[in-house]
VEXNULO-895176 format. One record per residue (C-alpha): residue number from 1; residue in three letters; x, y negated, z negated. Coordinates in pm, whole numbers. Layout:
% residues N
(NUM, ALA, (X, Y, Z))
...
% end
This chain:
% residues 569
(1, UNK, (347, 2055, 1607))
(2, UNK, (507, 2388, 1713))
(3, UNK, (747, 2589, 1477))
(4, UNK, (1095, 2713, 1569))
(5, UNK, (1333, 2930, 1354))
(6, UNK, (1654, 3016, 1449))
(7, UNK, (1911, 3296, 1330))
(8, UNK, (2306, 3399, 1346))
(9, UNK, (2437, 3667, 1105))
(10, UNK, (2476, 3994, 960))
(11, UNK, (2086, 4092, 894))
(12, UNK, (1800, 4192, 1163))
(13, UNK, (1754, 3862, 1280))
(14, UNK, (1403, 3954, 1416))
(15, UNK, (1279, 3990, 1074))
(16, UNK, (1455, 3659, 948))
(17, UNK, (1322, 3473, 1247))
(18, UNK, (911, 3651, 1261))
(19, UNK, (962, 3580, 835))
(20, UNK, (1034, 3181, 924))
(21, UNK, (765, 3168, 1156))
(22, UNK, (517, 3341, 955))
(23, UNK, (635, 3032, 693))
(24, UNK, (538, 2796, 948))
(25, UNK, (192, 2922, 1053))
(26, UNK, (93, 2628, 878))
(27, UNK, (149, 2378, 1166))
(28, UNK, (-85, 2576, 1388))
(29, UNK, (-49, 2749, 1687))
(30, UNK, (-137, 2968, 1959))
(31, UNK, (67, 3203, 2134))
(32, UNK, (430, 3289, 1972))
(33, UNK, (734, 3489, 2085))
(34, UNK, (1116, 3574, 2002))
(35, UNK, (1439, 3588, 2241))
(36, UNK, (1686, 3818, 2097))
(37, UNK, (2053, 3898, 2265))
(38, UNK, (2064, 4336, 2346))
(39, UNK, (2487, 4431, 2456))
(40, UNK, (2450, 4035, 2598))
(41, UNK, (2163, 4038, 2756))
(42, UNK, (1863, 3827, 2659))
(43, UNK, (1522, 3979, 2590))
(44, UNK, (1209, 3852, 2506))
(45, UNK, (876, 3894, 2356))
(46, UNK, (603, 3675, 2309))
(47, UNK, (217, 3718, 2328))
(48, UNK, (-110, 3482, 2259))
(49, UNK, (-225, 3512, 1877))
(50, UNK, (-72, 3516, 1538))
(51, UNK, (279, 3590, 1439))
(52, UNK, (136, 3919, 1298))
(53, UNK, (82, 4059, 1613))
(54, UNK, (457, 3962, 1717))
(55, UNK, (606, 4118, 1436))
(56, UNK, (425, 4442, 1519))
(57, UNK, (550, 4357, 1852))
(58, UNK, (920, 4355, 1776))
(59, UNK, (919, 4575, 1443))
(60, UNK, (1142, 4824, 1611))
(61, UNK, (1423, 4547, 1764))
(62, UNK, (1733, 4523, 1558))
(63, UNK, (1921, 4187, 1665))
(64, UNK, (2201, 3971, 1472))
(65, UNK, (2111, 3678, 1706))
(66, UNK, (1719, 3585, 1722))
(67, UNK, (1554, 3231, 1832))
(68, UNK, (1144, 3222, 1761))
(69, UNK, (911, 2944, 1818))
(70, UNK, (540, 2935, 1820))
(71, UNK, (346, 2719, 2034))
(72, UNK, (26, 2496, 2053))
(73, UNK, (-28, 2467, 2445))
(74, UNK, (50, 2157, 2582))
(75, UNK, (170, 2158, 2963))
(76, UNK, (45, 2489, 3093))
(77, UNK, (-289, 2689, 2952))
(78, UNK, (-249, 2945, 2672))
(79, UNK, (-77, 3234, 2852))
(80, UNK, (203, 3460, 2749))
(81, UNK, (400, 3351, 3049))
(82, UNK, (374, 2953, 2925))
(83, UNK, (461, 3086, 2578))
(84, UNK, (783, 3020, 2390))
(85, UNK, (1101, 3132, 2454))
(86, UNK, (1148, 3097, 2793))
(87, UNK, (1447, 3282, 3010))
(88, UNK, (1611, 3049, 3234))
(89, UNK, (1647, 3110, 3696))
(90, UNK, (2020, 3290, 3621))
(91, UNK, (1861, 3509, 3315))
(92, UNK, (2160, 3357, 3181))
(93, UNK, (1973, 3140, 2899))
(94, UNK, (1664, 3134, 2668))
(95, UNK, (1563, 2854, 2508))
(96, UNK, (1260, 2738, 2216))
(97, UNK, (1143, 2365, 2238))
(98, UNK, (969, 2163, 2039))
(99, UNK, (827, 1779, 2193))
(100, UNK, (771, 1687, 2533))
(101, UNK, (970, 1615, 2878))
(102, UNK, (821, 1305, 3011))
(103, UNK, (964, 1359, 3309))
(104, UNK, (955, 1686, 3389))
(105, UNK, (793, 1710, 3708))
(106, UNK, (1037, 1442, 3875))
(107, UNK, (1345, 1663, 3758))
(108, UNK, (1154, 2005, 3830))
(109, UNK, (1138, 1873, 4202))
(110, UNK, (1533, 1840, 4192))
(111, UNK, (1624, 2137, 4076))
(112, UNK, (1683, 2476, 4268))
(113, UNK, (1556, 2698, 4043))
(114, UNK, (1226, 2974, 4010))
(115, UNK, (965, 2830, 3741))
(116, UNK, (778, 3122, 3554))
(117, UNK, (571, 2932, 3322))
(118, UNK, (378, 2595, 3369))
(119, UNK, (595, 2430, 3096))
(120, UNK, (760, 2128, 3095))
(121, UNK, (1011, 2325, 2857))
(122, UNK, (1128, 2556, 3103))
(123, UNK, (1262, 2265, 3294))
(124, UNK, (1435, 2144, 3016))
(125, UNK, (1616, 2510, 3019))
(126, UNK, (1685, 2480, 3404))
(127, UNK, (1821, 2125, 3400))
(128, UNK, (2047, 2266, 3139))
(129, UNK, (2150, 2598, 3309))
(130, UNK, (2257, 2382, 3627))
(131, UNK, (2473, 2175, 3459))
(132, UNK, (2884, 2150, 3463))
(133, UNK, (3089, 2282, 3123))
(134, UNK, (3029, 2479, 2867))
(135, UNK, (2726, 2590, 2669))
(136, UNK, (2741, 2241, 2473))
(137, UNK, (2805, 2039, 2761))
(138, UNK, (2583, 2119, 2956))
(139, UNK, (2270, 2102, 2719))
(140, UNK, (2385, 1708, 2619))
(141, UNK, (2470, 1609, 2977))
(142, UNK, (2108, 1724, 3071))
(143, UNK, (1923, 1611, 2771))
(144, UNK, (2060, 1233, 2870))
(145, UNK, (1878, 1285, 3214))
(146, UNK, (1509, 1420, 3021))
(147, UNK, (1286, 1124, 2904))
(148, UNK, (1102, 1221, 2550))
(149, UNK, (1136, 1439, 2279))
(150, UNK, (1272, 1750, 2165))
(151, UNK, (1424, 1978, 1934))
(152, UNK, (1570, 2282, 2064))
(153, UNK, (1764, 2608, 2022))
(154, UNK, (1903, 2720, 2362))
(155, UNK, (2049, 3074, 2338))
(156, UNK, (2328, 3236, 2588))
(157, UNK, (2434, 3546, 2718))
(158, UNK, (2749, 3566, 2555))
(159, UNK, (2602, 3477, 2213))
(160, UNK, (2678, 3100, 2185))
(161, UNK, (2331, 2923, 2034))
(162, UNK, (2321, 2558, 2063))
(163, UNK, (2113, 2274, 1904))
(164, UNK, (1998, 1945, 1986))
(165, UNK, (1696, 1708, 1879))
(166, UNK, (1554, 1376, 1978))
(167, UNK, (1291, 1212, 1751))
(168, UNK, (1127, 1556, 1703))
(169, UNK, (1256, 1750, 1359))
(170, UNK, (1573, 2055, 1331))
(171, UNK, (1793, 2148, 1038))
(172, UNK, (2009, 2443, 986))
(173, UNK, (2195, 2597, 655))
(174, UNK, (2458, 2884, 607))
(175, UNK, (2487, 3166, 342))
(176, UNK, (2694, 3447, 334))
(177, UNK, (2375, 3621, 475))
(178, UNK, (2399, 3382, 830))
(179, UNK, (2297, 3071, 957))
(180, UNK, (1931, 2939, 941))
(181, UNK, (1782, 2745, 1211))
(182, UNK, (1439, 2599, 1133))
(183, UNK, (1200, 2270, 1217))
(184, UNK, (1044, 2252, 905))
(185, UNK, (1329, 2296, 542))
(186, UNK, (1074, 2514, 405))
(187, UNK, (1204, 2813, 666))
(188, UNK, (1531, 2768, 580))
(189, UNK, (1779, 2986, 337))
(190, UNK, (2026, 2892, 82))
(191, UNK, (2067, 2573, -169))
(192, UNK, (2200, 2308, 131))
(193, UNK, (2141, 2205, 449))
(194, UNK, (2208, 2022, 738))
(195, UNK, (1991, 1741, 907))
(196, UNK, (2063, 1632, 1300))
(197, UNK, (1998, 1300, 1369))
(198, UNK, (1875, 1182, 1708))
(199, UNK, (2089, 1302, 1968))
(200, UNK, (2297, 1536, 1812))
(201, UNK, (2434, 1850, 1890))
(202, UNK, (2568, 2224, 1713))
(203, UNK, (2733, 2473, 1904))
(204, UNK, (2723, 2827, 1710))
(205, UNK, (2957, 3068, 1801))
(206, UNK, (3146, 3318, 1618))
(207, UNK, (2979, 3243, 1262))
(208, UNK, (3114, 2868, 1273))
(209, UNK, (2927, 2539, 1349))
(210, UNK, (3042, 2253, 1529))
(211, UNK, (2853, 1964, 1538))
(212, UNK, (2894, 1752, 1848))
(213, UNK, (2695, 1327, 1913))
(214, UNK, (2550, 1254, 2252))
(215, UNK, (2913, 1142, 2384))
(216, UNK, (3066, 1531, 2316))
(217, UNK, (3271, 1396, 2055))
(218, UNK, (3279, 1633, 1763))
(219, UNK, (3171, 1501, 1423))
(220, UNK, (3117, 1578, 1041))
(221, UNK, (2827, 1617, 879))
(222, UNK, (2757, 1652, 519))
(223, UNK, (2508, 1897, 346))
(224, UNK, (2209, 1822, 152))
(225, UNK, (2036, 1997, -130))
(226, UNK, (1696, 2181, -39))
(227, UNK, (1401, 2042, -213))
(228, UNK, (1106, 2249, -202))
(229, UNK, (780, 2168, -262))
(230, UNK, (655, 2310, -552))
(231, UNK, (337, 2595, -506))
(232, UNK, (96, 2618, -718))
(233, UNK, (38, 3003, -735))
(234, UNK, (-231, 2987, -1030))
(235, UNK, (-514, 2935, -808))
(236, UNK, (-623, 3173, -550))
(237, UNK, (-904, 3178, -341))
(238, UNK, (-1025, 3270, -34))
(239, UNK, (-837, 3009, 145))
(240, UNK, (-556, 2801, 84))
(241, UNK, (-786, 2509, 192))
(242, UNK, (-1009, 2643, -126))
(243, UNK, (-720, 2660, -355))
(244, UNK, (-573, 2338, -252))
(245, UNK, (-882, 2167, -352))
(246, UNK, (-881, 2315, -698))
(247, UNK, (-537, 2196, -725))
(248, UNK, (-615, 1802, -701))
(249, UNK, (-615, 1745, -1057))
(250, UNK, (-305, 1949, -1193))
(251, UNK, (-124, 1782, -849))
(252, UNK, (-280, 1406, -972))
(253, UNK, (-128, 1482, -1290))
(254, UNK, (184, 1590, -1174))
(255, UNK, (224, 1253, -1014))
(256, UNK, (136, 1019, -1287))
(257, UNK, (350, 1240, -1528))
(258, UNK, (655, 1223, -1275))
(259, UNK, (598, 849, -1191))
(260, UNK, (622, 800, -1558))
(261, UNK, (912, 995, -1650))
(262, UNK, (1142, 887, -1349))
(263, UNK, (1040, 551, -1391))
(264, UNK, (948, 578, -1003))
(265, UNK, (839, 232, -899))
(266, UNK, (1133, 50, -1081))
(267, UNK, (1340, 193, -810))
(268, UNK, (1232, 90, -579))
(269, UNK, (1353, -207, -374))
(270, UNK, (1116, -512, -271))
(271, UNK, (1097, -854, -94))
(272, UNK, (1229, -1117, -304))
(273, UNK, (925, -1276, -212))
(274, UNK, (710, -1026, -164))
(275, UNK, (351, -1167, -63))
(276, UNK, (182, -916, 200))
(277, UNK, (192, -547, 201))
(278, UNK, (97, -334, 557))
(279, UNK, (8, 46, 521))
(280, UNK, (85, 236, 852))
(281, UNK, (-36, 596, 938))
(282, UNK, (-210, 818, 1138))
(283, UNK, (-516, 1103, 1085))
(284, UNK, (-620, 1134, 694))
(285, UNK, (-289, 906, 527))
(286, UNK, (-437, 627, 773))
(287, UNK, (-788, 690, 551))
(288, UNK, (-597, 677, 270))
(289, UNK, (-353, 389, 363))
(290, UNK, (-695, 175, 432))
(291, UNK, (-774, 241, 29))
(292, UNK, (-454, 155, -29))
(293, UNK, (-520, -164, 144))
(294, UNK, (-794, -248, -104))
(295, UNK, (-604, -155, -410))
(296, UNK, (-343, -434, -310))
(297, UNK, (-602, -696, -268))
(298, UNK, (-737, -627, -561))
(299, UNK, (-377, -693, -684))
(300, UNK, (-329, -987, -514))
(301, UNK, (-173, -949, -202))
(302, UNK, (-272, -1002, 157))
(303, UNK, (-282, -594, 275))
(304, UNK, (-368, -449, 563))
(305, UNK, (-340, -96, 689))
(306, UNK, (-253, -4, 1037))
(307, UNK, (-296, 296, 1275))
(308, UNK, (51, 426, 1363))
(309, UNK, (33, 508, 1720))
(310, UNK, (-87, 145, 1759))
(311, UNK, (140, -91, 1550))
(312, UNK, (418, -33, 1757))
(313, UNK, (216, -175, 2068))
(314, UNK, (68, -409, 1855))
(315, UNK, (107, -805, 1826))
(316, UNK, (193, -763, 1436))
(317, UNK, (425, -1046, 1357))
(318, UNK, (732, -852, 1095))
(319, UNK, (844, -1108, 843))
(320, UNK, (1116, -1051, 550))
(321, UNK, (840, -1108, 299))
(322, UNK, (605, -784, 332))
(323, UNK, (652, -428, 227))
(324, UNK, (622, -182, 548))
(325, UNK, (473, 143, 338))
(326, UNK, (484, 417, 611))
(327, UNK, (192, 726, 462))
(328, UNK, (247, 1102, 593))
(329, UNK, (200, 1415, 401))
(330, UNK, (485, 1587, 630))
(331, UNK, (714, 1277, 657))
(332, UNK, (747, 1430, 983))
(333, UNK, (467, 1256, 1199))
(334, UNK, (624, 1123, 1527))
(335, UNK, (392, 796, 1555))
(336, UNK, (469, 703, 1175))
(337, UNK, (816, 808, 1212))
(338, UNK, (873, 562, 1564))
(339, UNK, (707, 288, 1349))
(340, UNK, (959, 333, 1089))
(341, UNK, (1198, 313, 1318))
(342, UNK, (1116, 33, 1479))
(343, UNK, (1054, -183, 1126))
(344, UNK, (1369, -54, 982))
(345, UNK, (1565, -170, 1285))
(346, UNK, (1477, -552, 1200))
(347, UNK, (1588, -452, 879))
(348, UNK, (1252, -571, 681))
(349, UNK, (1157, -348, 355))
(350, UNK, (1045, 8, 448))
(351, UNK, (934, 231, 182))
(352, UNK, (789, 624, 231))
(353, UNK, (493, 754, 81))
(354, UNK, (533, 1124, 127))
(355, UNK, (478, 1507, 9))
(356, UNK, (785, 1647, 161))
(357, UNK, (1138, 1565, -12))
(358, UNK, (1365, 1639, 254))
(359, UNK, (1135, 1502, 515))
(360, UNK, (1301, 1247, 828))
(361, UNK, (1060, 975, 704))
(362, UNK, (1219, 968, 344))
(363, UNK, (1577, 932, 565))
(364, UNK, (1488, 677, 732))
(365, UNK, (1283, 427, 499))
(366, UNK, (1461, 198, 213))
(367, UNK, (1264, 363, -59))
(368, UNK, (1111, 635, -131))
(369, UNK, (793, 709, -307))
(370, UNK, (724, 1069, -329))
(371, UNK, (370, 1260, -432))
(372, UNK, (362, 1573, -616))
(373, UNK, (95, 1755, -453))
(374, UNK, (325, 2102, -443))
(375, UNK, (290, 2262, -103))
(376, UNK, (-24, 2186, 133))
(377, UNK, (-47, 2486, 385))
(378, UNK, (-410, 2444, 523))
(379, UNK, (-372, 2198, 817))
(380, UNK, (-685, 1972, 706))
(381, UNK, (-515, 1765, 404))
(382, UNK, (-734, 1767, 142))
(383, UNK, (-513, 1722, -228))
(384, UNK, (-207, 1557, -70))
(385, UNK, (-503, 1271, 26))
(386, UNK, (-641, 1259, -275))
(387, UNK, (-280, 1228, -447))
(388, UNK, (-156, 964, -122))
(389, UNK, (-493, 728, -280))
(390, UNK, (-410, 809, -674))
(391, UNK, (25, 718, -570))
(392, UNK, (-101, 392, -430))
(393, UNK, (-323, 298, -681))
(394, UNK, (-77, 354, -959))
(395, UNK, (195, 132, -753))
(396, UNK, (-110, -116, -709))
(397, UNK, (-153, -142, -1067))
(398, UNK, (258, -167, -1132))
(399, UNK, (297, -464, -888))
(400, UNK, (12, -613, -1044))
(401, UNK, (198, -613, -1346))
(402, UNK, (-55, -370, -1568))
(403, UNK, (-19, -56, -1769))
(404, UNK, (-20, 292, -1592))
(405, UNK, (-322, 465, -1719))
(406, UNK, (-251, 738, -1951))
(407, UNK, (-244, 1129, -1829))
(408, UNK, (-627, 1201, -1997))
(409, UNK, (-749, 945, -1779))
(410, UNK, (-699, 1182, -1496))
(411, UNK, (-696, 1493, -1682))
(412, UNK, (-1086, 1395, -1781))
(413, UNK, (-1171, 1330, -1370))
(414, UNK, (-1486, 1550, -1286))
(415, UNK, (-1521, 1813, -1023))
(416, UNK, (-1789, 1902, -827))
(417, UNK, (-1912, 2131, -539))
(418, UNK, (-2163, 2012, -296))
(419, UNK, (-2488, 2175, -353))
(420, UNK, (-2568, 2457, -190))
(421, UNK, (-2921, 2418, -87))
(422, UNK, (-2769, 2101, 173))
(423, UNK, (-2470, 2279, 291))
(424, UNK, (-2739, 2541, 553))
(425, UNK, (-2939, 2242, 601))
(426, UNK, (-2713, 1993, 722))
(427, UNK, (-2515, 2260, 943))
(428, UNK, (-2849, 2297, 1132))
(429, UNK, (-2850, 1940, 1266))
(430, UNK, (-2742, 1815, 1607))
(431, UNK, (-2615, 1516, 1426))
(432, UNK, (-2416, 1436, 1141))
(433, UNK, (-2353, 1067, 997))
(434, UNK, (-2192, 941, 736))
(435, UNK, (-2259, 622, 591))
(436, UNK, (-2116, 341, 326))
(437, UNK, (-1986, 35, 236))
(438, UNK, (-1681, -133, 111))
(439, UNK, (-1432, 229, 21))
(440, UNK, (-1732, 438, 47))
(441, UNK, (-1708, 345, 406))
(442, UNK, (-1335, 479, 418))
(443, UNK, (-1470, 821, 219))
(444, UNK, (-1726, 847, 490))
(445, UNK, (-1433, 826, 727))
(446, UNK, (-1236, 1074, 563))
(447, UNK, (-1567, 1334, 526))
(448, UNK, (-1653, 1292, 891))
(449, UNK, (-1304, 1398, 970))
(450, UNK, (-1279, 1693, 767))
(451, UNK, (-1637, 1808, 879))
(452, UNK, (-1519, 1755, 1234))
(453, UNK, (-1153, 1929, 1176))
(454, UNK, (-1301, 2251, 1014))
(455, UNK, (-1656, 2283, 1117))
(456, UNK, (-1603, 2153, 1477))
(457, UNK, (-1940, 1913, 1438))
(458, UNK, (-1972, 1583, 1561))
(459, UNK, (-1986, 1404, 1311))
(460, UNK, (-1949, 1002, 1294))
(461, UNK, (-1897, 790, 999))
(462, UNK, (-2060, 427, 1011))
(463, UNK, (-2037, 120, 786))
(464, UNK, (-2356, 130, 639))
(465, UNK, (-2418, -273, 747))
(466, UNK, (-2321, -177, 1123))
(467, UNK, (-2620, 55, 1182))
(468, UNK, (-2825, -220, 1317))
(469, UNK, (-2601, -306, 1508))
(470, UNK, (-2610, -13, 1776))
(471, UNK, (-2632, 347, 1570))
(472, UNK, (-2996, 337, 1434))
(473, UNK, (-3057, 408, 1804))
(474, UNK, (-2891, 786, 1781))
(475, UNK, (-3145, 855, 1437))
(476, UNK, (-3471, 1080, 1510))
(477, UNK, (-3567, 1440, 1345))
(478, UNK, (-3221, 1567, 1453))
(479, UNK, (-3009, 1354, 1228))
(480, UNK, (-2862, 1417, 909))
(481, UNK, (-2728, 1110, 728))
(482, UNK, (-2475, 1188, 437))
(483, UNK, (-2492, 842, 225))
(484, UNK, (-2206, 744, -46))
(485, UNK, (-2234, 526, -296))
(486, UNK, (-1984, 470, -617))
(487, UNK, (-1979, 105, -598))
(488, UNK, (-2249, -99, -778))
(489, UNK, (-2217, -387, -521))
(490, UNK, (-2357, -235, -251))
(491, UNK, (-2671, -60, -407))
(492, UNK, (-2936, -225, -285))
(493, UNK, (-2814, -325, 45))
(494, UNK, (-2784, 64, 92))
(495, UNK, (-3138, 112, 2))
(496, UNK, (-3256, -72, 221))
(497, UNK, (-3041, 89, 534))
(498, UNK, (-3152, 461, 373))
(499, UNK, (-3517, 340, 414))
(500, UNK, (-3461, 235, 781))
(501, UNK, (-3321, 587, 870))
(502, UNK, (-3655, 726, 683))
(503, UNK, (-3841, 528, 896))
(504, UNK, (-3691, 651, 1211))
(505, UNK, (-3709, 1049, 1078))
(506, UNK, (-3375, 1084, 973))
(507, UNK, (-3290, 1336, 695))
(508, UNK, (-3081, 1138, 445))
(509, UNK, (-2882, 1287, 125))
(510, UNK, (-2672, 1019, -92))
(511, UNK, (-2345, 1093, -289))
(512, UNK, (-2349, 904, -561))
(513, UNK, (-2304, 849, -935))
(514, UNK, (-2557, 581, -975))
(515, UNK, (-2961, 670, -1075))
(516, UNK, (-3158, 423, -780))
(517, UNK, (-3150, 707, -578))
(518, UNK, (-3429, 896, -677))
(519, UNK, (-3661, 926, -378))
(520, UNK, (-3352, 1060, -180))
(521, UNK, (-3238, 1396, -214))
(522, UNK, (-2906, 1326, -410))
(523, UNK, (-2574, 1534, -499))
(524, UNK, (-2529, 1380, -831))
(525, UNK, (-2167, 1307, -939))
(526, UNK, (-2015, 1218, -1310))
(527, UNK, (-1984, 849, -1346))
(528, UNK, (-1571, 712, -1378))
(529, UNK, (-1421, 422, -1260))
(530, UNK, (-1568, 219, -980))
(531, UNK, (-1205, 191, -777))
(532, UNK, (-1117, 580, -853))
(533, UNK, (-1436, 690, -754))
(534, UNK, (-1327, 716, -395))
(535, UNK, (-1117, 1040, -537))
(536, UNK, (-1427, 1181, -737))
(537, UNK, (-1689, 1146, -412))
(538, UNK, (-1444, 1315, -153))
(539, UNK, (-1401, 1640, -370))
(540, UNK, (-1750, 1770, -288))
(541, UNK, (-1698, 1580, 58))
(542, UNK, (-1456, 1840, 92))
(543, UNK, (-1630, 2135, 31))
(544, UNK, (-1906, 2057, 195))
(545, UNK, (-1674, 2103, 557))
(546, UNK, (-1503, 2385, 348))
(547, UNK, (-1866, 2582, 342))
(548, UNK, (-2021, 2457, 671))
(549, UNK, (-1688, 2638, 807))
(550, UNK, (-1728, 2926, 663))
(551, UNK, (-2063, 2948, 725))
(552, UNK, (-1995, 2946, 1094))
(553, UNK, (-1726, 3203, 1018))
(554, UNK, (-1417, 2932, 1115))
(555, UNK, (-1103, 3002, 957))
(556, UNK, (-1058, 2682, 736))
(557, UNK, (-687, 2704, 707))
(558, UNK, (-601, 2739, 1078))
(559, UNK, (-870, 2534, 1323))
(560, UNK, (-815, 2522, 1645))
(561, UNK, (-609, 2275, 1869))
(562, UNK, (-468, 2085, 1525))
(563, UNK, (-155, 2109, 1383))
(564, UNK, (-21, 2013, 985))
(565, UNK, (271, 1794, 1133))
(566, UNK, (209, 1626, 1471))
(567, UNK, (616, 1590, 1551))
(568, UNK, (497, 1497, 1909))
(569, UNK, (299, 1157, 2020))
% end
């Protein structure tokens, strides 16, 4: 969840390293700081807030060796003192760390050594600063003793910066410029870089890079070409959560035109016998893995979709004849990515369905299936979901053996705010539902969660059927029900639950394309397919949490606690 950037070389490293974090804002934070190395001796500044306020911080620090991290609190309050880098007992080291030390407190309670901060990071840093050996040595004979994850740059006195990760994501690349530590590519400088795998280690002293595996043995690693994301820069609003709405339909077009060109799905490698098809993810790819799900059946094969922090712990039975399709926008998401893992090492069919080309997910799966949403910065995903439902639909539709639809198909889908006269009403309720049936009820999902990401309401989303069945006891004068309907199945059966919530003094307003309706206040949208429909209902789904938030006067692109990649379980 937390950044780090890293830098060697011949330019002010603070402004390299405040630039990368500034880059990396994106995945949310709340306190921030920089270690820098003064005539070999480590300083450090950090403070609570945004990386602004660091940079004005440090503007007048000139350093050729800088490590910077910025922090969502975890073990330890939001304080400078628990804030990243920390110094080490000696004042010898300073170190940045992303993940989490199980076992801190039984190692803290072994070590000699004064704590400063209430971080299970700093003990990391001690552990390390107590052991035997060099500046490499030490740092992989303690990480074999620490239980969890980690990725982390541990910085020394005498200028040696060292590197090592376990399941939580760090890549470095050189120019003549210096060497460019980040967590996320998209910090990084230069054409190529390097990826450590799980318990590996770099040692960089003296401009040159060693890379090291967990037994000290020094090994070779090849380089691989950046891919960045492509941003859209011909939409600006007044938040990138705005824009990136506005950008669905060149981003769904980007996808079907790339699919179609690259020949995308033809690539990719299936079960001979391929009969069953499980979805696993976590947060809004889970909401879109679950209408995934239904595209498959409607293709003909048994599919299910899965939480990722549960399948692992699960009793799924793995057999050689289903597809394991692993969702994240990031490709970085720690519960997807241990699920991977874990299906991979049975060696049944993986494939990744992500927005991030150099991403550990797309490493580790069989295939690769890539969406073309350009760069998401807000943290609450709003076109990367949309283009996550439209890339599995597509690959429903080529396994079913049919045509790909052609690009005015999606270059005719409708837009369309949610209208204004609601948006003050319904942020003036205690209560907040969302109902529907059949992939309405997944869209309902999906718009509680983005109302409760941005807006901080409590919002719940209920299959329609279900509210019998325990909810219609929460409805009075101080509910709001949100009702979607874009499937002409369920029409009546949702009449009939809309009239029970009347009944009980419940204010209800339907989303939907259909006319039967009409004694409901209704936010009318354009009529398209039934089984895309699920894309045209959450656009104004979206806004709706867009303009409640800013109503409140929330900042839409940053909300509190979350993160854009959770890299920690």
């Amino acid at each position: 969840m937390c950044g780090i950037c890293g830098y060697v070389g011949k330019n002010n490293g603070i402004g390299e390293v405040v630039g990368g974090l500034k880059i990396l804002e994106y995945r949310g934070y709340d306190s921030c700081g920089v270690a820098y190395l003064d005539n070999e001796k480590i300083n450090i500044v950090k403070t609570i807030g945004g990386v602004d306020n660091l940079s004005d911080l440090s503007k007048d620090i000139n350093a050729n060796i800088v490590i910077g991290h910025t922090r969502w609190a975890t073990h330890g309050g939001v304080s400078e003192k628990n804030a990243h880098p920390h110094i080490s007992s000696s004042k010898k080291l300073a170190m940045v760390h992303n993940g989490i030390i199980e076992n801190y407190k039984e190692l803290k309670e072994q070590l000699d050594a004064n704590f400063y901060s209430e971080t299970d990071s700093e003990v990391f840093l001690n552990l390390i600063d107590g052991e035997e050996g060099d500046l490499v040595e030490k740092t992989i004979k303690a990480s074999k003793k620490v239980q969890g994850t980690f990725a982390i740059i541990v910085l020394s006195e005498s200028g040696e910066v060292v590197l090592g990760k376990r399941e939580s994501p760090l890549y470095l690349s050189k120019t003549a410029e210096g060497i460019f530590v980040a967590s996320d590519v998209l910090a990084l400088k230069g054409e190529y870089f390097y990826s450590l795998n799980d318990d590996e280690f770099v040692s960089i002293k003296n401009f040159q890079i060693l890379f090291y595996n967990k037994n000290g043995e020094k090994i070779d690693k090849k380089q691989e070409k950046i891919e960045k994301n492509e941003v859209f820069s011909d939409i600006f609003c007044k938040s990138h959560m705005e824009s990136e709405i506005f950008e669905t339909k060149d981003a769904l077009l980007k996808t079907l035109k790339k699919y179609k060109k690259d020949d995308v799905f033809s690539n990719i490698k299936l079960p001979k016998n391929l009969n069953s098809i499980s979805l696993i993810a976590c947060g809004t790819a889970y909401h879109a893995s679950l209408m995934g799900a239904e595209f498959f059946k409607e293709a003909g094969f048994d599919a299910r979709a899965y939480l990722a922090s549960e399948f692992r712990y699960g009793r799924e039975l793995l057999n050689k004849n289903t597809l394991y399709i692993f969702v994240s926008q990031s490709g970085e998401t720690a519960d997807t990515i241990a699920s991977a893992k874990m299906v991979k090492s049975r060696k049944f069919y993986t494939l990744a369905l992500t927005n991030t080309p150099n991403s550990l997910l797309n490493r580790i799966c069989k295939n690769v299936l890539p969406t073309f949403a350009g760069r998401e910065i807000a943290v609450a995903s709003t076109k990367a979901y949309t283009c996550q439902i439209w890339s599995l639909y597509l690959f429903s539709l080529y396994l079913a053996g049919k045509k790909l639809p052609t690009e005015n198909k999606i270059s005719n889908i409708p837009f369309l705010n949610f209208d204004e006269p609601y948006i003050k009403e319904i942020a003036g309720f205690e209560k907040v539902f969302f109902i529907g049936r059949d992939l309405d009820y997944i869209t309902a999902m999906e718009a509680s969660l983005k109302l409760k990401e941005i807006s901080y309401i409590n919002s719940v989303a209920i299959a329609s059927g279900e509210l019998k069945h325990g909810t219609l006891a929460l409805i009075d004068k101080d509910a709001v029900v949100i009702a979607i309907c874009t499937q002409g199945k369920i029409k009546t059966k949702l009449l009939s639950n809309l009239e029970e919530i009347k009944a009980r003094g419940g204010k209800v307003i339907v989303v939907s394309q259909f006319d039967d309706f009409k004694d409901f206040p209704c936010v009318k949208l354009p009529k398209y397919d039934e089984l895309l429909m699920p894309i045209v209902s959450i656009i104004p789904l979206q806004f709706l949490a867009l303009r409640i938030c800013e109503l409140f006067g929330y900042n839409p692109d940053k909300p509190r606690n979350l993160a854009k990649s959770v890299t920690v379980e």
